[in-house]
C-alpha positions as CSV (number, residue, x, y, z in Angstrom):
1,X,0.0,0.0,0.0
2,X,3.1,2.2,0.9
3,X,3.7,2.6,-3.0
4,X,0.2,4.5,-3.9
5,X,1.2,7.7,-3.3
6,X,4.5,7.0,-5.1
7,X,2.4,5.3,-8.4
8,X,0.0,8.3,-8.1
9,X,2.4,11.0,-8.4
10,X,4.3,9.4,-11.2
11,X,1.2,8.9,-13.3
12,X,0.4,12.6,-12.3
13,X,4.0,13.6,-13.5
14,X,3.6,11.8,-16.6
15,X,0.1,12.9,-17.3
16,X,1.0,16.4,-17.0
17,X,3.8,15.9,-19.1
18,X,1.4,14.2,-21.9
19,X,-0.6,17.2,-22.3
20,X,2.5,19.6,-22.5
21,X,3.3,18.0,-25.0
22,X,-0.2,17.4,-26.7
23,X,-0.7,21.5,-25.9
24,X,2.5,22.4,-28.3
25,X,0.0,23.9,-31.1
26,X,1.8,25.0,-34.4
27,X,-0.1,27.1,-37.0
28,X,0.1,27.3,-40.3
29,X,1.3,30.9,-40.1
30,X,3.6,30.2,-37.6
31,X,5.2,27.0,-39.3
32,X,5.4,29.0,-42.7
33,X,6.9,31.7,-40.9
34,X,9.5,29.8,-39.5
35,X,10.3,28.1,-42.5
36,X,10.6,31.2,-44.8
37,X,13.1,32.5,-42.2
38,X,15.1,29.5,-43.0
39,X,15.4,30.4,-46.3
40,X,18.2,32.1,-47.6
41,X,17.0,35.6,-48.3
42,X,13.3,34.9,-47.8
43,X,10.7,38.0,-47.3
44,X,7.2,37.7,-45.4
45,X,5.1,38.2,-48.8
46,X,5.1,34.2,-49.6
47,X,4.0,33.9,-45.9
48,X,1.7,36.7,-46.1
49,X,-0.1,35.0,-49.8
50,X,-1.1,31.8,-47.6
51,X,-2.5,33.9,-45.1
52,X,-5.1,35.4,-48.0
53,X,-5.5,31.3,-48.9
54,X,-6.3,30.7,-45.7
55,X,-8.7,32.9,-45.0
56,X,-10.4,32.1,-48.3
57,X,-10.3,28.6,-47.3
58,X,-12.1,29.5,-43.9
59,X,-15.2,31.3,-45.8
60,X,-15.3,28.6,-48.2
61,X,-15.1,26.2,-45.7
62,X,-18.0,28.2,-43.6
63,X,-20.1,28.2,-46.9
64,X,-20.1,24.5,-47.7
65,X,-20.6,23.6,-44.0
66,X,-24.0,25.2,-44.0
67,X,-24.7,25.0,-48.3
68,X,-27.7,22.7,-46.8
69,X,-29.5,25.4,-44.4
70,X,-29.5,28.7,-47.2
71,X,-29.7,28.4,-51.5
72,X,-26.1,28.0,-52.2
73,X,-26.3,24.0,-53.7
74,X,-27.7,23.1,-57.3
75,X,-27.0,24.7,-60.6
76,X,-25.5,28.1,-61.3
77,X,-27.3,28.1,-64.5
78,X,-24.0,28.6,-66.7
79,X,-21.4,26.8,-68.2
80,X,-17.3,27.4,-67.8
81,X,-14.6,27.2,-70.2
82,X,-14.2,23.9,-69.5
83,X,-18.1,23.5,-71.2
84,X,-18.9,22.1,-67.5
85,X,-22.0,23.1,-65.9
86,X,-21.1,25.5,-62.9
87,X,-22.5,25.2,-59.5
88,X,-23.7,27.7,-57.0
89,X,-20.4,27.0,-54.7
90,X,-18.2,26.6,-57.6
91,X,-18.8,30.9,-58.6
92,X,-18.6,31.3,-54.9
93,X,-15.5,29.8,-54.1
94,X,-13.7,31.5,-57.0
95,X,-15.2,35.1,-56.2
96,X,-13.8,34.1,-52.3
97,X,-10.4,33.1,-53.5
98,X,-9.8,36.0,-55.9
99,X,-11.1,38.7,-53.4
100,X,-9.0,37.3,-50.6
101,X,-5.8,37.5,-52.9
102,X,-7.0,40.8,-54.1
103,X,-7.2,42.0,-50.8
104,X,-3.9,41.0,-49.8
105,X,-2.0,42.5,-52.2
106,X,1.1,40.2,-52.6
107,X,-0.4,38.1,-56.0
108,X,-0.6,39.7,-59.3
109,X,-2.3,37.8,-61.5
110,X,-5.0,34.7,-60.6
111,X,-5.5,31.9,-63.2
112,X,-8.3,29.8,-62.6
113,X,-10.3,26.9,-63.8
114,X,-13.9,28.9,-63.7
115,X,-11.8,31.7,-65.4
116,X,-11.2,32.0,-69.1
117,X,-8.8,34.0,-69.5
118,X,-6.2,36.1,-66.6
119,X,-7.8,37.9,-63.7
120,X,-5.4,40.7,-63.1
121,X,-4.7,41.6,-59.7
122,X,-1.8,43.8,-58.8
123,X,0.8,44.6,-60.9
124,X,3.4,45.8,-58.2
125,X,3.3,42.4,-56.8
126,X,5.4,39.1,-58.3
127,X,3.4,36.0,-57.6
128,X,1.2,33.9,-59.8
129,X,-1.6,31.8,-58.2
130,X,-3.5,29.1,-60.8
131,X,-6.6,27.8,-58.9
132,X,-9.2,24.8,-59.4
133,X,-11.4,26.8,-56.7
134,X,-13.7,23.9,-55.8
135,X,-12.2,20.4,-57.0
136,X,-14.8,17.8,-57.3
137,X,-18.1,20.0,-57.3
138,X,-20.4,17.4,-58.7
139,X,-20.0,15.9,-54.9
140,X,-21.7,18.8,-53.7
141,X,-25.2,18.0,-53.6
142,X,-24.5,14.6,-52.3
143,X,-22.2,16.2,-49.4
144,X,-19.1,14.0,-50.5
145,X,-15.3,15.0,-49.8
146,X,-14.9,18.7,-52.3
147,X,-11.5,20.7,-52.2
148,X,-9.7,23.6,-53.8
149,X,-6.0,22.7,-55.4
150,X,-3.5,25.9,-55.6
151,X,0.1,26.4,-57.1
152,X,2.3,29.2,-56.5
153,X,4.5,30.8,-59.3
154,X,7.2,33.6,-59.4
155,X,6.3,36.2,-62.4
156,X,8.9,36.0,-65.1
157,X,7.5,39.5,-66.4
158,X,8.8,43.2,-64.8
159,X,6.5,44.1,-61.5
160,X,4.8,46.9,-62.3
161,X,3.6,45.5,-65.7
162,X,0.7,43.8,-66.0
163,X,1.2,39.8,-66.0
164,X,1.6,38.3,-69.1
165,X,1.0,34.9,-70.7
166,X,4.0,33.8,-70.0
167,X,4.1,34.6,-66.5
168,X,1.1,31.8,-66.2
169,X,2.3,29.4,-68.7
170,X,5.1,28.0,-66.6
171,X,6.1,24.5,-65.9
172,X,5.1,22.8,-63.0
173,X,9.1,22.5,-62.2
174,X,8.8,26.3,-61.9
175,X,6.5,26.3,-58.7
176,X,7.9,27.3,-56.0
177,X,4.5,26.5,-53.8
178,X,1.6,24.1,-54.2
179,X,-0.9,23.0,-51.9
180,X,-5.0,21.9,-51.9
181,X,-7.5,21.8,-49.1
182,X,-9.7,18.9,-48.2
183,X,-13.6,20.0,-47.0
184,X,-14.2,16.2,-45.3
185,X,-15.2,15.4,-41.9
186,X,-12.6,17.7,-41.1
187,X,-10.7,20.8,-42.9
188,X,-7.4,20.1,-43.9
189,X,-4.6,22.2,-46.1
190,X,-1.8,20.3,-47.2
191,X,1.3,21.9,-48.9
192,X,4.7,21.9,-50.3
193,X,7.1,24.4,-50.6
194,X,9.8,22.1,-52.0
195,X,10.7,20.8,-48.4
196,X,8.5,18.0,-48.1
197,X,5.0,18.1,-47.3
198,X,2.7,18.7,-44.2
199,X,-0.8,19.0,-43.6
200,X,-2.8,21.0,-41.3
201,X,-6.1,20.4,-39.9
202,X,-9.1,23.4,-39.3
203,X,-9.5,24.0,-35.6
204,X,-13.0,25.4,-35.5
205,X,-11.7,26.3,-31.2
206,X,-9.2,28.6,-32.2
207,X,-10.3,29.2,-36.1
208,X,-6.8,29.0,-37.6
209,X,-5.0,25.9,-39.1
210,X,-2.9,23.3,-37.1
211,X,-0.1,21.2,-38.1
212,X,-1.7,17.8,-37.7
213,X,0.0,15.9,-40.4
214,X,3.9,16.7,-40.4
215,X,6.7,15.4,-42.7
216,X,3.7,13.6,-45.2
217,X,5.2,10.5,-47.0
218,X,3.4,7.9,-48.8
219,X,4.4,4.5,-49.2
220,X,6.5,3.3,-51.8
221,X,3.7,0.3,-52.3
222,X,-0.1,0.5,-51.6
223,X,-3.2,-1.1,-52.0
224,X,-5.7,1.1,-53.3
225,X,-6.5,2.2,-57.3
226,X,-8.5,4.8,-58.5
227,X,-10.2,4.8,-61.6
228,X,-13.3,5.9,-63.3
229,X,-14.0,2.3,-64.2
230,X,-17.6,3.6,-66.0
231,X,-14.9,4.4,-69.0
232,X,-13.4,1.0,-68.7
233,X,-14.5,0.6,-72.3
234,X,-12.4,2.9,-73.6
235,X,-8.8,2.6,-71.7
236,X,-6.0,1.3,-73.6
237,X,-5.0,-2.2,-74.0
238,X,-2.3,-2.0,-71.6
239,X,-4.6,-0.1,-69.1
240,X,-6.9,-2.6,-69.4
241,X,-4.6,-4.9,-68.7
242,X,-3.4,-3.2,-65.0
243,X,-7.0,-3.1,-64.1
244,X,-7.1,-7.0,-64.5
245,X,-4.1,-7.1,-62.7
246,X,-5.4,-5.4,-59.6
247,X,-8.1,-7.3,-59.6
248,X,-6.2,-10.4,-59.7
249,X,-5.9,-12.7,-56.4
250,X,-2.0,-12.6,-55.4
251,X,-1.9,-13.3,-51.5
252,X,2.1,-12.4,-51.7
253,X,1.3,-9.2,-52.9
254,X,-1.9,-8.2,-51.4
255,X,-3.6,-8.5,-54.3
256,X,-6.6,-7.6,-55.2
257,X,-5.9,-3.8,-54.3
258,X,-9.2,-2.1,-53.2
259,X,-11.3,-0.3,-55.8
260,X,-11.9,3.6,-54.1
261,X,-13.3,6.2,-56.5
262,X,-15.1,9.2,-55.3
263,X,-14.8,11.5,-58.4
264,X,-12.9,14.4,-56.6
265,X,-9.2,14.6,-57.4
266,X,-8.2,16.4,-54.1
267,X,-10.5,13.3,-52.1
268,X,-9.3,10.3,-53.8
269,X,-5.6,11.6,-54.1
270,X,-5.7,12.3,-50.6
271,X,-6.4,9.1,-49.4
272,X,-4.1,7.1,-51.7
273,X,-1.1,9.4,-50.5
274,X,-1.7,9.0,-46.8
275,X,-2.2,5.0,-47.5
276,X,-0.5,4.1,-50.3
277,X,-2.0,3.4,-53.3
278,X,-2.4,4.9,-57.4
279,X,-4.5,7.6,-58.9
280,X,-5.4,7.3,-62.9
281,X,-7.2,9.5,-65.5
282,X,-6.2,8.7,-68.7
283,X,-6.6,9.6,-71.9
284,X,-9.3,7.9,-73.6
285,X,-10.7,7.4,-77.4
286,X,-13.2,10.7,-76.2
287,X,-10.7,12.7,-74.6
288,X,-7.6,11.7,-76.2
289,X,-5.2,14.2,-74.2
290,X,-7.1,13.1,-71.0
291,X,-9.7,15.2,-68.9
292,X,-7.9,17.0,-65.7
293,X,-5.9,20.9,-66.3
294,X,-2.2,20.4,-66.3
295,X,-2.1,24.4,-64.5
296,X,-4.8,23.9,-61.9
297,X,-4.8,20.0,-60.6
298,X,-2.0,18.2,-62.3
299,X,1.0,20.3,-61.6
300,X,0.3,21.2,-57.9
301,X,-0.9,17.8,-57.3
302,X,2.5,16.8,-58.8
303,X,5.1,18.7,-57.1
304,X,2.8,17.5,-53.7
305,X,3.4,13.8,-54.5
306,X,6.9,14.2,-55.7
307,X,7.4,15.8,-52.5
308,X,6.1,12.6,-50.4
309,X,8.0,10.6,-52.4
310,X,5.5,9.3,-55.3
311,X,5.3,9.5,-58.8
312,X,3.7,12.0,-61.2
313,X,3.4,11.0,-64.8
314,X,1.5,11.2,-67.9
315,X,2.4,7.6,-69.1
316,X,5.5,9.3,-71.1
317,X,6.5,11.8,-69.3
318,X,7.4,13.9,-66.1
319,X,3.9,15.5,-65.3
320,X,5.8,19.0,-64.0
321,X,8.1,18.6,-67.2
322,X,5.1,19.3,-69.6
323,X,5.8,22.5,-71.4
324,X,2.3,24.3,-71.1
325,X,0.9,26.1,-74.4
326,X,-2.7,26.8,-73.2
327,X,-4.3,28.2,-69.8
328,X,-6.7,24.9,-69.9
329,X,-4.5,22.3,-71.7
330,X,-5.6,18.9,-70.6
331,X,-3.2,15.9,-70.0
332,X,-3.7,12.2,-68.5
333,X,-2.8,11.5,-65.2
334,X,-0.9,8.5,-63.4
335,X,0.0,9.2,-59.6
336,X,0.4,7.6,-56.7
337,X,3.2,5.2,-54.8
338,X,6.2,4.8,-57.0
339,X,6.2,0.5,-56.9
340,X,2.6,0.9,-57.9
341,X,3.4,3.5,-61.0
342,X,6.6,0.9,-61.9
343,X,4.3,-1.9,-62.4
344,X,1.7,0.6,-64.5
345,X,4.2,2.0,-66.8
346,X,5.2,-1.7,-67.7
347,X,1.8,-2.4,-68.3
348,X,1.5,0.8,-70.6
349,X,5.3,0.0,-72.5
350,X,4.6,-3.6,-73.0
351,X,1.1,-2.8,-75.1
């Protein structure tokens, strides 16, 4: 009995010691912050643009979480460039992002999917932001996993111009930032700025953005493959051929991988880079230079898998190595973990 107290004070100690630790909060500000300072050279205006994508993130964020209680879900009534129908959230998210980056005074020039061509912004300032503003927008209605994917360039143009063509039309080896946020059970923003990867989750408590997910790396192997498999009919040979393969029973090698496909890039590619696994869009006998925007999902979602150690390809080539010759040129799209992409590309070579 003598040893209670003793036990008792130790568990105290240690408990008390648990939630120091548990209580060492990092924000996104402060982590960005401290890693611009590390920087040779580095000024506050990169940390200062992810403040305006936060805050734009938050009032999206704010908007989707209560698109069921006012008329913000359904139809916009138009069509974009992309000759998609737009949604209600989709005009809103791009109006939030563009006036939070207006605002803030350190981007010149947005490029964006709901945009056709340049939205000018301030010409004294020397960063380039190319935006899907709401990834995944046919998952509105039905309240699935949405997202917004960003990339960060350095204007090639004077400052005090206004930005030009080739300014936006950069290649995705150019970026010197990329990053997306996730609207799921919870908020997260996930980014690189070329020194791996980390990912924040929303505290609604303190309304700012807290490093959750630090040091992201996905694993070299998974067991998940995404795939529009309603288009099954038109994949290539050799495509067809990796989809028989995942399906095929290989206890040695976990095989057959799990089938996940949610129709939202930022949701599916999410999942298969915390897990492990392989993200395809290819090209098809419709869309035979694929479906998703090499400026605003490919080349962000790129440099992040890169980053974590995956693989970012169009079947022949580097994804961020594609020279871009059109605001909204399409490309196909193989990412994911880099075993998983090896045994792909043979597939693809071999037919």
């Amino acid at each position: 009995m003598h040893l209670l107290p003793y036990i008792r004070a130790k568990l105290g100690h240690l408990r008390i010691n648990s939630d120091r630790e548990m209580n060492k909060v990092i924000t996104l500000s402060q982590f960005i912050a401290e890693e611009q300072s590390k920087a040779m050279g580095a000024k506050g205006d990169l940390s200062r643009l992810f403040g305006d994508i936060k805050l734009a993130a938050k009032i999206v964020n704010r908007d989707i979480r209560k698109a069921g209680l006012v008329d913000i879900l359904g139809e916009h009534g138009t069509v974009n460039v992309q000759g998609e129908d737009v949604k209600k959230l989709d005009v809103i998210a791009n109006e939030v992002f563009i006036d939070a980056l207006t605002a803030g005074m350190d981007c010149c020039a947005v490029i964006s999917e709901e945009e056709e061509i340049i939205r000018q912004v301030n010409n004294d300032a020397k960063y380039i932001v190319a935006m899907d503003p709401l990834d995944g927008s046919s998952n509105i209605d039905v309240n699935a996993a949405i997202g917004t994917i960003f990339s960060i360039y350095r204007r090639v143009t004077p400052i005090g111009t206004p930005a030009k063509l080739e300014d936006c039309l950069q290649k995705g080896t150019e970026q010197i930032a990329a990053g997306y946020v996730i609207y799921g059970s919870s908020t997260m923003l996930v980014y690189t700025t070329g020194n791996g990867v980390n990912g924040f989750t929303l505290d609604a408590s303190i309304g700012d953005f807290c490093l959750s997910h630090p040091d992201i790396k996905t694993p070299e192997r998974g067991t998940i493959y995404s795939i529009n498999e309603g288009n099954a009919s038109k994949f290539s040979p050799g495509l067809e051929k990796y989809i028989a393969y995942c399906k095929d029973v290989n206890k040695e090698e976990n095989r057959p991988y799990k089938a996940r496909y949610i129709g939202s890039m930022v949701g599916d590619f999410h999942r298969n880079m915390l897990k492990g696994g392989i993200f395809i869009y290819p090209a098809t006998q419709d869309a035979p230079k694929g479906k998703l925007r090499l400026m605003y999902e490919c080349n962000p979602i790129a440099f992040i898998t890169e980053q974590a150690g995956g693989i970012a390809t169009t079947g022949t080539q580097r994804i961020m190595e594609v020279e871009p010759t059109e605001l909204h040129q399409r490309i196909p799209v193989y990412i994911g973990s880099k075993e998983m992409i090896g045994v792909l590309m043979d597939f693809l070579r071999e037919n």
